[in-house]
N, C-alpha and C positions, 0 to 999 in steps of 0.2 A: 744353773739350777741348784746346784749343791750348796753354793754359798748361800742361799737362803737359811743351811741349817747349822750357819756359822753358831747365832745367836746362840739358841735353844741346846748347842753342843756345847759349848762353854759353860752356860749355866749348869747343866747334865756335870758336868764337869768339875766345877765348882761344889756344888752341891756335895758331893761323891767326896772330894777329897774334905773335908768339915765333917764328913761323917766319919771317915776315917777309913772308905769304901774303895778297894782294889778293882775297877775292872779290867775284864781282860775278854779282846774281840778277837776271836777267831773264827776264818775264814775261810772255805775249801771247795773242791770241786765234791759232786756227790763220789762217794765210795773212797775216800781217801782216810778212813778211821778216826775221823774228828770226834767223833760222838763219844767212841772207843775210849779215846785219850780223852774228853772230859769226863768220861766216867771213871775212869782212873783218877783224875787230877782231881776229883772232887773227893770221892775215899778218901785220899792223902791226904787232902789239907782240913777235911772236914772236924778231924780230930784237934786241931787247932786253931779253926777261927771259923766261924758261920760262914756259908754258902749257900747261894742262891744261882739262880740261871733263869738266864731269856732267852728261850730258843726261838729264830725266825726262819721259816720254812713256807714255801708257796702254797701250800695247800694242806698241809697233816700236823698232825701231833705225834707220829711215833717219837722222835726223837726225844721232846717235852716230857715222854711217856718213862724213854731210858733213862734220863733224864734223872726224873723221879724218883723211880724207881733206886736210887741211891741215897734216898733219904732228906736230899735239899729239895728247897722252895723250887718250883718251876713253872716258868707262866710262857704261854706262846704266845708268839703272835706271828700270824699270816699273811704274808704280804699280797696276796693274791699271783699277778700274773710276771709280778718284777721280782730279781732278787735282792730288793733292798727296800726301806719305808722313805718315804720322801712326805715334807709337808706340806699338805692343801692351802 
């Protein structure tokens, strides 16, 4: 099933580095200070290069919200009942 999102990740991919765009995917169990530390991580580097975030969360926006709340761009998206997007 995952290889389906070979393609579409490569592109993602491609795309990202032409732009000249760093991502970076972090991934945690709840309550392990993820949010914590990209809100740090985003202060720090904010002052030297643009930051943005895509928080994915099953159901809320608080995170999106802390998120924000530091000044970058932050868009959510809800996976609904999985912890990951998978494509239709």
């Amino acid at each position: 099933m995952v290889a389906r999102n070979d393609l579409p990740a490569e592109r993602n991919r491609t795309g990202m580095t032409e732009r000249g765009v760093v991502p970076v995917t972090m991934m945690s169990s709840p309550g392990t200070g993820r949010t914590t530390l990209l809100e740090r991580t985003i202060t720090d580097l904010a002052a030297r290069r643009p930051v943005a975030g895509v928080e994915g969360d099953q159901e809320t926006r608080l995170d999106a919200d802390r998120i924000g709340r530091t000044g970058c761009a932050a868009a959510q998206v809800n996976t609904g009942a999985g912890c990951h997007l998978t494509r239709r």
